[in-house]
N, C-alpha and C positions, 0 to 999 in steps of 0.2 A: 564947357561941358556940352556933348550934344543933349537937346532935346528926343524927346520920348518918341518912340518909332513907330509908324502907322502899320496895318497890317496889309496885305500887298489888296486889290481886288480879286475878285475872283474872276477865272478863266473866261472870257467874251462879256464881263460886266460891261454895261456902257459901250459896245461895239456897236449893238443891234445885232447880234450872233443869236440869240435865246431864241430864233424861228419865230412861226405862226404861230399867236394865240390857238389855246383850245376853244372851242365855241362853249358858251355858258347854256345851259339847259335853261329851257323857255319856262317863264314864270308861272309858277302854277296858282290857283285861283285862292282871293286871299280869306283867309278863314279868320273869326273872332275868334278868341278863344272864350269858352263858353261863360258866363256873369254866374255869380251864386247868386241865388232865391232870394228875391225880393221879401222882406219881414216887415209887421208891423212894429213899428217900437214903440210907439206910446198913444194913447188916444183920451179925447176930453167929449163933452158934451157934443160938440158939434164935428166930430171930423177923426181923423187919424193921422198921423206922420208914421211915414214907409223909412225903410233903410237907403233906398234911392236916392231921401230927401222931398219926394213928392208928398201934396197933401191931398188926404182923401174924405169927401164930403159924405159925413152919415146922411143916409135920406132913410129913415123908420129904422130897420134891423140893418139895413143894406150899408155898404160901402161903394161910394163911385167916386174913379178916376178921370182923370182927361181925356179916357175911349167908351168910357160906359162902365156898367155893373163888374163889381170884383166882387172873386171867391175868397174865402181866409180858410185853410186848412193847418190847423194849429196856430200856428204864428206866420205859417209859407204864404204871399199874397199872391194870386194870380187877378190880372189886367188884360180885358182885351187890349 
């Protein structure tokens, strides 16, 4: 019995017939895409834990980070 039958190529596969690549468009500059708001999620006597993972040292009413004084606007932290 013959075996099962391939199907042909196609027209200049595998020649080098397919020409000159087109040229690819030059890379354009690479963008983050943008992080959601950093949140406080829980906080004790001395400090806070961020959504980040970072922790944040109470110093009186204040919150500070690894750059200096943060704002809490609801639950939203902002850091320098």
């Amino acid at each position: 019995t013959p075996g099962p039958s391939l199907p042909a190529p196609a027209p200049g596969a595998g020649t080098g017939a397919a020409g000159p690549a087109a040229p690819s468009p030059p890379p354009g500059p690479l963008v983050a895409p943008p992080r959601p708001p950093t949140t406080v999620l829980a906080c004790d006597t001395t400090g806070c834990w961020a959504s980040d993972g970072s922790r944040l040292q109470k110093v009186g009413p204040q919150l500070i980070g690894p750059s200096g004084p943060c704002t809490v606007q609801g639950s939203v932290l902002r850091c320098p």
